[in-house]
C-alpha positions in Angstrom: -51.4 -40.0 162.5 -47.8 -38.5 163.0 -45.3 -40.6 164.1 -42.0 -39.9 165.5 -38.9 -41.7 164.6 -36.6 -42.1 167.8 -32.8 -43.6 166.5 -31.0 -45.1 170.0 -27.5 -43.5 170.4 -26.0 -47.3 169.4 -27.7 -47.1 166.4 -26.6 -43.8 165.3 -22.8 -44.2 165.9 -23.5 -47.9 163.4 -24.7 -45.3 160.8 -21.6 -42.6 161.3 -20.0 -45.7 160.9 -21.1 -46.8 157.9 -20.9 -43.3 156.2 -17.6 -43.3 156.6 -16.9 -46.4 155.2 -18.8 -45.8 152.4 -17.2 -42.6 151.6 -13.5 -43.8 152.1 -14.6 -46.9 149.7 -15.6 -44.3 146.9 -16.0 -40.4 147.3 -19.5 -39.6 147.5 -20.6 -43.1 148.3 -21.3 -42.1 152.0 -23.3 -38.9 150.8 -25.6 -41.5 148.8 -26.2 -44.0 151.8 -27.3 -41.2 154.1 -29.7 -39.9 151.2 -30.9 -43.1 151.0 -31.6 -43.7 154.7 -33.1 -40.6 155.0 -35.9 -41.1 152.4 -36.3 -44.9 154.2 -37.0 -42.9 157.3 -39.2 -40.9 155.8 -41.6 -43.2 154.2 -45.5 -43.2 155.3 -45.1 -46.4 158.2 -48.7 -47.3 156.7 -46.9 -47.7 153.4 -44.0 -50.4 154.8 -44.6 -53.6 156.6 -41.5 -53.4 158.1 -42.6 -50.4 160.7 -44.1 -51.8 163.8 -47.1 -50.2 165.5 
């Protein structure tokens, strides 16, 4: 099954937020959160519990 990950406009600005936080605390910092979010979205939702259905 393919599912489609939809991220609200609220929710997007919280994560521009964050990168920049993250890179102004330590260069790079921001590049690593957004890597990291980005392979969270991308896990299989039958692998996590935390995806509803």
């Amino acid at each position: 099954m393919i599912y489609e990950l939809i991220i609200q406009e609220e929710a997007s600005l919280e994560i521009l937020e964050a990168y920049i936080y993250y890179e102004n605390a330590q260069k790079g910092l921001g590049e690593k959160f957004m890597k990291q979010l980005n392979n969270y979205f991308s896990q299989n939702p039958q692998q996590s519990k935390t995806f509803s259905a």
